[in-house]
Structures are given as structure tokens and as C-alpha cells.
C-alpha positions in Angstrom: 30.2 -63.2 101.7 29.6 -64.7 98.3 26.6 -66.2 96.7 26.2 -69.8 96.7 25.1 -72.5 94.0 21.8 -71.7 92.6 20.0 -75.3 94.2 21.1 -74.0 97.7 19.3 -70.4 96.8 16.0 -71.9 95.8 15.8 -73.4 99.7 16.6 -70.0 101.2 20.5 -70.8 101.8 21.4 -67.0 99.7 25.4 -67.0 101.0 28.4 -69.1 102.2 30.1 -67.3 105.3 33.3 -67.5 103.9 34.7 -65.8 100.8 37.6 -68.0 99.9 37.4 -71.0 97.2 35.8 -74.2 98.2 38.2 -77.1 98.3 36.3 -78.8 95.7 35.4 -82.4 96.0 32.5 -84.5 96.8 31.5 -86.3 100.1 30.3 -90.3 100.0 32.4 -91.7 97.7 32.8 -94.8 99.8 30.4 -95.9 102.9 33.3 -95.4 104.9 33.8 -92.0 104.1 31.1 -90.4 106.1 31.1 -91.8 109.8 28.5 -90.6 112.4 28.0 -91.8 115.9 25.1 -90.7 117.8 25.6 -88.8 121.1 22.7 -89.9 123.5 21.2 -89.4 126.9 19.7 -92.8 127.5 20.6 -95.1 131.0 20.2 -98.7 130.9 19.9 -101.5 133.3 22.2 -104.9 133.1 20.9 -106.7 130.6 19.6 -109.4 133.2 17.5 -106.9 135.3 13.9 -107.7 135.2 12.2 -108.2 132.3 8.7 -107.5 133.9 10.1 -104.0 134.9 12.4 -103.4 131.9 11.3 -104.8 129.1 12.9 -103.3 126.2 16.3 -104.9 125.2 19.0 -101.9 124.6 21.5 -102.7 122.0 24.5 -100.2 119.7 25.1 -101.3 116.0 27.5 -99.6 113.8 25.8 -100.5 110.5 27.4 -100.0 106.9 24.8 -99.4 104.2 22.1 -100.0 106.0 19.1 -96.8 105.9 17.8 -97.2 109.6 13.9 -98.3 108.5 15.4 -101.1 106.3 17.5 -102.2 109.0 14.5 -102.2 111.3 12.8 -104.3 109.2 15.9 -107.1 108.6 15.8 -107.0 112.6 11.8 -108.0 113.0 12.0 -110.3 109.8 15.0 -112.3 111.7 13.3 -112.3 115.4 9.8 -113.1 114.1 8.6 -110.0 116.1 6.6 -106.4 114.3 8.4 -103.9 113.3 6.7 -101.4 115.8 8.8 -103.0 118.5 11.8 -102.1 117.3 12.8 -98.0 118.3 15.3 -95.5 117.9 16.4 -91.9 118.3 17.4 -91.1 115.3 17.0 -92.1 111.5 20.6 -92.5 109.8 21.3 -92.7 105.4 22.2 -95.7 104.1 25.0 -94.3 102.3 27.4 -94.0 105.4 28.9 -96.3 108.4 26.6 -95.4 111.5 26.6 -96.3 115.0 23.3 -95.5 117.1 21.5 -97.0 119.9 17.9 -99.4 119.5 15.7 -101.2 121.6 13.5 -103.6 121.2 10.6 -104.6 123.5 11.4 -108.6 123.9 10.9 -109.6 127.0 11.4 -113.4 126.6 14.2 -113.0 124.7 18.2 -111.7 124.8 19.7 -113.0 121.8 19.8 -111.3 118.7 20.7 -112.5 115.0 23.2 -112.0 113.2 23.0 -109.4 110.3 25.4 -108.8 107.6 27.0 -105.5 107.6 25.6 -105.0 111.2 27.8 -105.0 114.5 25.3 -105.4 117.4 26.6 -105.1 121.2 24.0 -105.2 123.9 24.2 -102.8 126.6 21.3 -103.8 128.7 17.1 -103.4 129.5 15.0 -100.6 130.1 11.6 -99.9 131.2 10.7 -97.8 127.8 11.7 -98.1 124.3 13.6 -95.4 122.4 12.2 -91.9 121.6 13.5 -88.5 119.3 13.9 -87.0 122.7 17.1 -89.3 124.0 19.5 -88.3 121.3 21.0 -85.1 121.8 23.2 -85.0 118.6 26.3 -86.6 115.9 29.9 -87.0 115.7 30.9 -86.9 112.3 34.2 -87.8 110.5 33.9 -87.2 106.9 36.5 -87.5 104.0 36.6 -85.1 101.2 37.6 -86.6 97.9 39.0 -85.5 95.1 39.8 -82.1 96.5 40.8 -79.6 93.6 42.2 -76.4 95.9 42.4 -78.0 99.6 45.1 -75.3 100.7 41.8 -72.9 101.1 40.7 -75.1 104.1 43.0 -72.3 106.4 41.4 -69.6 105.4 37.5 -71.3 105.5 38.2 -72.5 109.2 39.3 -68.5 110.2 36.6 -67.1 108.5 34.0 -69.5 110.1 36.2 -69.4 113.4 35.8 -65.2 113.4 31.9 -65.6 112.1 31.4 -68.3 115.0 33.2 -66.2 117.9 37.2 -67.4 117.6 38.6 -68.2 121.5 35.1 -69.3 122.9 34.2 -73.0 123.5 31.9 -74.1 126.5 32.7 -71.5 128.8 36.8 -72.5 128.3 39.0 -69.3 126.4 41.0 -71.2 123.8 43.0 -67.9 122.6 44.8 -67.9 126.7 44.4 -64.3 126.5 47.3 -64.0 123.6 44.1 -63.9 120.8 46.1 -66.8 119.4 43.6 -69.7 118.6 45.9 -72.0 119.1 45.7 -73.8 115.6 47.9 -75.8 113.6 47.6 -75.7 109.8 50.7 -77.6 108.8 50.2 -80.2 106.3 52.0 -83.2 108.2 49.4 -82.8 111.0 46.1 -82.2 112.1 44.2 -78.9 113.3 41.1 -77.9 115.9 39.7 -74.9 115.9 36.1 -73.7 117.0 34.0 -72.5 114.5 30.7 -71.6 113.5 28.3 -71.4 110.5 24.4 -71.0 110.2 22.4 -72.8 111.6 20.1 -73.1 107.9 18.2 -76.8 107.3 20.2 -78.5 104.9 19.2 -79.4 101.4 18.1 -82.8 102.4 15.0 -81.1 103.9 13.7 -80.0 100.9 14.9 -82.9 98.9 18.3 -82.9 97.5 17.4 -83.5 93.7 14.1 -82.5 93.4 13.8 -79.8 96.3 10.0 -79.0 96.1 8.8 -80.5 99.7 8.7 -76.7 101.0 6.9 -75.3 98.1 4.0 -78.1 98.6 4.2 -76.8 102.1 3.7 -73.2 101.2 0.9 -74.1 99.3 -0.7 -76.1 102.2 -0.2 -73.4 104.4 -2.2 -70.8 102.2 -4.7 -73.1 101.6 -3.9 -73.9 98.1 -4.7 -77.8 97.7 -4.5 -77.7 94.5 -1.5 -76.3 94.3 -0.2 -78.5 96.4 -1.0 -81.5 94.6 0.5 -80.1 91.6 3.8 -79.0 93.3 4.1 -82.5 94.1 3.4 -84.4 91.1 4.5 -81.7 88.1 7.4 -79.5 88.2 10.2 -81.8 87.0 14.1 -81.5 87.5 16.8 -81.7 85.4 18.5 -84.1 87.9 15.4 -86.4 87.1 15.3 -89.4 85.1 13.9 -88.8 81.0 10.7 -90.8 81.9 9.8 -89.4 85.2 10.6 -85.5 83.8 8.0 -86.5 80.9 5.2 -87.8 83.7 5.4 -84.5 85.3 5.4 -82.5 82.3 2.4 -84.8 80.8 0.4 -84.1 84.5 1.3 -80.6 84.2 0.0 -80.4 80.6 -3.0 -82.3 80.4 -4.7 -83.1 84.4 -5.4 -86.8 82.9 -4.7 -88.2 86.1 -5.4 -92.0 84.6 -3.4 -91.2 81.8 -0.8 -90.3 84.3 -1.1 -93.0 86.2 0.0 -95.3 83.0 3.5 -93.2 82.6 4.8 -92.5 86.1 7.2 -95.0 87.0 6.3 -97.7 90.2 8.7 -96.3 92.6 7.5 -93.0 93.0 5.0 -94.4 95.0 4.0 -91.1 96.6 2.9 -89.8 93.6 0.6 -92.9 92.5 -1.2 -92.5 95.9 -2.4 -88.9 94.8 -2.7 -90.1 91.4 -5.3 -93.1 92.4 -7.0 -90.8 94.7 -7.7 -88.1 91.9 -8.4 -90.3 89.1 -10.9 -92.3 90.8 -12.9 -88.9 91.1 -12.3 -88.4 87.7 -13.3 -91.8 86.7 -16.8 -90.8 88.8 -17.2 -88.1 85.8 -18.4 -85.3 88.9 -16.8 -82.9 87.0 -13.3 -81.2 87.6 -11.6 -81.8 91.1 -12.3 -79.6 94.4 -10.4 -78.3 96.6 -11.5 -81.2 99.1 -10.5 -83.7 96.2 -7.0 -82.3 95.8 -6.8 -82.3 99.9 -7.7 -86.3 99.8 -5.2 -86.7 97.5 -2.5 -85.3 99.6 -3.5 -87.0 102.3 -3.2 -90.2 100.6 0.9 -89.9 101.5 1.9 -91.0 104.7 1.5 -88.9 108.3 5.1 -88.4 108.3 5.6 -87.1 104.9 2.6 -84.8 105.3 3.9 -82.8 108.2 7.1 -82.9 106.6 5.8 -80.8 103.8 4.3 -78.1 106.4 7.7 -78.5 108.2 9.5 -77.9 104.9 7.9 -74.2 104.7 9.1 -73.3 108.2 12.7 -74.8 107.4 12.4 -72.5 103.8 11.2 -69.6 105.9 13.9 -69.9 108.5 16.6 -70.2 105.9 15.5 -66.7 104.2 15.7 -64.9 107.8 19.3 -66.4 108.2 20.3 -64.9 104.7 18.9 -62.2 105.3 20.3 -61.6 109.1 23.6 -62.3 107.4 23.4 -59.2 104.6 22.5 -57.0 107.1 25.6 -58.0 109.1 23.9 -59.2 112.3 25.9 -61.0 114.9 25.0 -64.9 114.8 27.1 -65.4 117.7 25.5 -62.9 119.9 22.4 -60.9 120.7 20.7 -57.4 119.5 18.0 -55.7 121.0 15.2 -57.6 120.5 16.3 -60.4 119.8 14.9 -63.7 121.4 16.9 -66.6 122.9 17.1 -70.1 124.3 19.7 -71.0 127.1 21.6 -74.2 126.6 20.2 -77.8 127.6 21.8 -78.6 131.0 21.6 -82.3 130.4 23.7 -82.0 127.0 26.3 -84.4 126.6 30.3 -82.9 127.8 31.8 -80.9 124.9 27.9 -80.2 122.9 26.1 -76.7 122.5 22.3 -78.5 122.8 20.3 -75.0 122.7 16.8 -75.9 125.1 14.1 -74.1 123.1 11.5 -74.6 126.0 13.4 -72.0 128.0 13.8 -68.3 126.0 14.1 -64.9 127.0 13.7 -61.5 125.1 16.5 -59.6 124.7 15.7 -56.1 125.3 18.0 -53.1 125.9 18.9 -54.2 129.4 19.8 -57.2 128.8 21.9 -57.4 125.4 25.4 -57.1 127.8 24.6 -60.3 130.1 22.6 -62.3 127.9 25.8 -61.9 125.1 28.0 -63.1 128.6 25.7 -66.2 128.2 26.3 -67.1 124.5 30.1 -66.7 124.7 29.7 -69.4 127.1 27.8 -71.2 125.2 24.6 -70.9 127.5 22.4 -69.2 125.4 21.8 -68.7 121.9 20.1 -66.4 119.2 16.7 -68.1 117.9 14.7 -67.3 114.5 11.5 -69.0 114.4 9.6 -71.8 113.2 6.6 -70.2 112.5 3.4 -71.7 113.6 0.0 -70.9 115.3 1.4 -70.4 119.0 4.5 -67.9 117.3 5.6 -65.0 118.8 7.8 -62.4 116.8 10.9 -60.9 117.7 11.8 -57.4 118.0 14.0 -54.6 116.9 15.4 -55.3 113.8 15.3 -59.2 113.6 11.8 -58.9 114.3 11.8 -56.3 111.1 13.6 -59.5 109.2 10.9 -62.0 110.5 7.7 -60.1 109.3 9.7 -59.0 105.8 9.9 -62.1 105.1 6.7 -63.6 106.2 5.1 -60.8 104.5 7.2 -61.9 100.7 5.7 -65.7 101.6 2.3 -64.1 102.0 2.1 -66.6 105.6 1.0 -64.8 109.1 1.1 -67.6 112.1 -2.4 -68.0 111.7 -1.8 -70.0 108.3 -0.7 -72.9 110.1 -4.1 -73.8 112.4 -4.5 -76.2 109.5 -6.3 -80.0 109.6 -5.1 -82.9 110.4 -1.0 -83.9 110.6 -0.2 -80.4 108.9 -1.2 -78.4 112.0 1.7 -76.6 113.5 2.1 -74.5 116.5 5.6 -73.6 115.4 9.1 -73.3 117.4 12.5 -71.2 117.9 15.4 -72.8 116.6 19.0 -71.2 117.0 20.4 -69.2 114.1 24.0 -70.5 115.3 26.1 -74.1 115.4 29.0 -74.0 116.7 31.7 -76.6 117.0 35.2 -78.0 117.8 36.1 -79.0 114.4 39.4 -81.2 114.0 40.6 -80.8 110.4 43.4 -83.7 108.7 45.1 -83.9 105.2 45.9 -87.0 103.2 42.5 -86.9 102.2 40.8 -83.9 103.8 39.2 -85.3 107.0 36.8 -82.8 108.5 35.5 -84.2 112.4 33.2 -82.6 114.3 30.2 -83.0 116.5 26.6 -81.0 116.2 23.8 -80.6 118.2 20.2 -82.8 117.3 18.6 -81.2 114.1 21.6 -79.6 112.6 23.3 -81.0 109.2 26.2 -82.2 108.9 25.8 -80.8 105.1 25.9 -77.0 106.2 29.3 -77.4 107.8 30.4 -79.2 105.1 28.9 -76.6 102.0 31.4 -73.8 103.4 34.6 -76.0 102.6 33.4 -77.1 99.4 31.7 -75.1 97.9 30.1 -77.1 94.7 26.3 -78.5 93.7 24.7 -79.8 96.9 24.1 -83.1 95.1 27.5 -84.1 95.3 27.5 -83.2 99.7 25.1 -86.3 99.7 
């Protein structure tokens, strides 16, 4: 294994799989060049069934540059309708071509408008809108440009083929008994191979140029408001703007909140929010804030981005139990003693490992040989958690790896019976993705599908290797 780049370390991502040289490169340099096509569970009804009993109009568009929320938005603006009618199951970047399902709850009405860079085909009604639940993961096809060593793609695919479990894929033995994967690396063609890499939350999480959501999170969690707040609006980034790196500093220097008010920039609106909050307390002259004053102010962001910042923590934490299950050499593909799993989602889509986290088992010494049956077959898989309030340890020596580093973060379970939106009772998430991954040349094409909640970005970090900034 061999360290990464330092911005991926600071979220808890501590090693790449593979030892060979990244291709180089960077990902996004067109819209085109990162593709991803949602893989849902979701029926529908002709589109003239009953409107009393389905209501919601189901429709697919393949937008270009369109973030999902803006998109949204164009929709409602052109059918004269709120935004909260308008669903999905996913949100997708702007900076990409996607193609994902929405509905919207018009019952008097089939037609939609026309919106540029938007591709709309109805596919009929339903009785409920759209929810997280009904989309079960992404195709990808992404181009890598301006590859400096591409020839090391071979040997990244066998290591990530050999860390993933080469010759397994669904239940169906790829190597026909020979221990041949089948693979063909020539240049003229294409190749598809299964492989694996960690499962870790991907630097978007944690914010891809400034990542601090985590650390604002850590400081929820041990009840440090304060700190908190100040996570949030000091600590700048080199990869920040002159102006906004001098706001922080100036907050971080002085605690004029007005003052501050006056020098950070309109767009980071966020940060005004908790600015107003604290220096209308200070304009009240009650002395310095309180912890229930830096708590208001954090509040002042919306719901979403507040659990996020819990959720952020548990991502951070997660990501230093996968490093450190990988120094100590611990199967990803397969189970040790006391290890806890999840069996597979039976209604995933055909050809997708969907791990059901509802449904786990602990491994103990009697059952490490079937349960590792299971996750060849891609039934089951090896979980780390999420840690909240309702959290329940492993064992043996990934339980050892979940209180170590628990214990370095100074967090217990109990840290997370906190107020409001950042309560958390906490989850198992697998340690493991695994996919068939179809690799071309003339550019480097890397296609691949992954499971709901996995990034695209981890897959893609093996084979190049280089500041996370330019994986987009």
C-alpha cells in the first residue's frame, strides 16, 4: 500500500490499495466526460391511468449541466407549480451529463416544457412521488484526460481485482476454474474485470476544497458549540479565494462578528447566517457569547446541512477504521471472527451488490466459513459502523479497530443523543464495493456501476492517483 495525497488523509482516506503509479490526469474536463445513469426500483402506471389514484407524473431526463435543485426549480418556474412537488431519488452535480428519474404531483396536467439542455421522456403515473429509498445506485462512464502514465491502468485493475476477490461476481466464477480472469489489456480494445476498493466516503463529503464539514461535526458531537461555529467560519484553505482566506482569518483573530459580517463575501451564505445570529447578540452588548448563542448560530444553516455536519463525523470516523483495517491486513472481501455483516438487498437491480443494512449477523467462530461462502457470492458483506446512539460494536479484532479509534476522537455512541436535526442513532455500512469495471483506451474510459451511497471518486482515486480537487 502507499500513502495517498495529504487532502485525502485529513478525511481519514490514509492509503490507496494499489502500489503502482496513478495514470495521472483529471476527471470533468468536459460535461460529457462524466456520464451517470441512475439504477432504480420504481414501477409506474401508463401515463393515462387515473389521476385520482396516481397522481404523480413519472418522467427520465438526461440533463447536461444542470445540478438537480436548479433543475427542479427551472421545472416549477415553467409549470407555474412549487417546488415541493417536484421529487427525486437522487441529487446529481452539475458538472456532468445525468440521466435520473422525477415525478411531479400534477394531476391536471401531462405536458411538460421544454428546457434547454434537458431531454424529458415520460414513462407514466404513480400513486406516490419519488423518495431516497427507490434508487438503488449509478452507472458511470467517465473519461480520464490528460493521462501522464496510462500503461499502469493493468496493474491498478489486478491489484484492486486480488484486493476485491479476482473470479467472483454475483455468485458467477469468472476465472472457469483456470484462475484466469479472463481480461484483455490490449491497447486496440477494451477490458472487464471485477474489482474492488474501499468502501471510504469520498472527499465530497467533507467538502472537496475546504474539507471541514466533519470537523464541525466532531465538535457538535462533543458538545463543543463553540467550536463548532468557529470550525465553520475560521480555518481557511489555500484552495480559497484571497478575500474569503482573509474573513476567516479576521473571525479567527478578532470574534467581531459585525466586523465580519462587512468582509465575508455574499455567497457564502451559510456563513452570514451564523454571522447575523452572533452579532445581533453582540450588538445586545450581554457580554461574550454562550454556548446556547453559538448553538443558535449553527442552527441558523439549513436542516440538511446540519445533519450533514453530524453525518460528516461518522463518514471521518468510518474512513479511519477502513485505513486502519487495511494496515493491519484484514480481508475487505471476507469476514473474521467477530466481525459484523449485512446480507445483500434481494430486490437490487441484475448485475448490483446493494448490501441491506436492516438485516446483519455477527460473525463469530462458527460462522466465519459459511458467512465468507456468502460474500463470494456477493450475499453478504463486511460492515464498520456509523456510529450513533442505537450502535453496537463489533468483535475480535475489528471491534479492537472500532473502539481505537473512537477512543483517538474522544466520541462513545452516547455522543450522538444530541438536539434537534443532529441526533443520530447511527448505521453499518459495508467496508467493501465491488464492481464489474469495463476499462477503454483512446482516452482512458473507466465504466462501472456502484451501489446507492458509494462514490464514484473512490474507484476513480486508485487509477489516478493525484489532488482530489482535480477527481471533481
Amino acid at each position: 500500500m502507499r500513502p495517498p495525497h495529504p487532502t485525502e488523509q485529513a478525511v481519514g482516506m490514509e492509503w490507496y490499495v494499489s502500489d503502482a503509479d496513478g495514470v495521472g490526469g483529471r476527471l470533468r474536463a468536459a460535461d460529457d466526460h462524466f456520464r451517470v445513469r441512475e439504477l432504480e426500483r420504481f414501477s409506474t402506471e401508463p401515463v393515462d391511468a387515473s389521476t385520482d389514484a396516481y397522481p404523480h407524473l413519472v418522467f427520465r431526463a438526461t440533463l447536461t449541466a444542470w445540478d438537480t435543485n436548479d433543475f427542479a426549480s427551472r421545472l416549477s418556474d415553467a409549470l407555474g407549480i412549487s417546488r415541493e412537488r417536484i421529487n427525486w431519488a437522487g441529487t446529481k452535480d452539475k458538472y456532468a451529463v445525468t440521466t435520473q428519474l422525477f415525478s411531479v404531483y400534477a394531476p391536471d396536467r401531462n405536458d411538460l416544457p421544454d428546457v434547454n439542455e434537458a431531454d424529458i421522456e415520460v414513462l407514466g403515473r404513480a400513486g406516490r412521488g419519488l423518495e431516497f429509498g427507490d434508487l438503488a445506485g449509478n452507472s458511470f462512464e467517465l473519461v480520464v484526460s490528460d493521462t501522464e502514465r496510462p500503461e499502469t491502468a493493468d496493474e491498478i485493475t489486478d491489484a484492486l481485482a486480488a484486493f476485491g476477490g479476482a473470479g467472483w461476481t454475483n455468485g458467477t466464477d469468472r476465472t472457469g476454474g483456470t484462475g484466469d480472469t479472463g481480461s484483455d489489456n490490449s491497447d486496440e480494445g477494451g477490458s472487464a474485470e471485477t474489482i474492488g476498493v474501499p468502501n471510504f466516503f469520498g472527499q465530497q463529503r467533507f467538502g472537496s476544497r475546504r474539507p471541514v464539514t466533519h470537523k464541525v461535526g466532531l465538535a457538535i458531537a462533543r458538545g463543543d458549540w463553540e467550536g463548532a461555529v468557529m470550525a465553520y467560519l475560521g480555518n481557511p484553505t489555500d484552495a480559497e479565494p484571497e478575500g474569503t482566506r482573509d474573513a476567516r482569518r479576521f473571525v479567527d483573530d478578532s470574534r467581531d462578528w459585525q466586523a465580519a459580517l462587512e468582509r465575508f463575501p455574499n455567497r457564502l451564505r451559510y456563513e452570514r447566517s451564523m454571522l447575523h445570529e452572533l452579532a445581533e447578540h453582540q450588538s445586545e452588548g450581554i457580554g461574550e457569547p454562550n454556548p446556547e448563542t453559538y448553538r443558535a448560530a449553527i442552527e441558523r444553516v439549513p436542516s440538511n446541512l446540519q445533519r450533514l455536519f453530524v453525518h460528516a463525523a461518522q463518514s471521518y470516523a468510518f474512513n479511519l477504521m477502513l485505513s486502519e483495517r487495511l494496515e493491519r491486513g484484514l480481508p475487505f472481501d471476507r469476514p473474521v471472527e467477530g466481525d459484523v455483516v449485512c446480507f445483500a438487498d434481494r430486490d437490487a437491480p441484475d448485475g448490483l451488490e446493494l448490501p441491506d443494512v436492516e438485516r446483519e449477523q455477527r460473525v463469530d467462530e462458527r460462522r466465519v466459513r459459511s458467512v465468507t461462502r456468502h460474500c463470494e457470492r456477493g450475499r453478504a458483506f463486511v460492515t464498520a459502523p456509523l456510529v450513533g446512539t442505537e450502535t453496537e460494536l463489533a468483535d475480535g479484532e475489528q471491534g479492537e479497530i472500532e473502539r481505537d479509534v473512537l477512543d483517538r476522537l474522544g466520541l462513545e455512541p452516547s455522543d450522538f443523543d444530541l438536539p434537534g436535526e443532529f441526533h443520530s442513532t447511527g448505521t453499518r455500512r459495508a467496508i467493501l464495493v465491488r464492481t464489474d469495471l469495463e476499462l477503454e483506451r483512446e482516452p482512458l474510459t473507466l465504466s462501472f456501476s456502484l451501489p446507492k451511497g458509494s462514490y464514484a471518486t473512490v474507484l476513480c482515486r486508485e487509477y489516478l492517483k493525484v489532488d482530489p480537487v482535480d477527481l471533481g
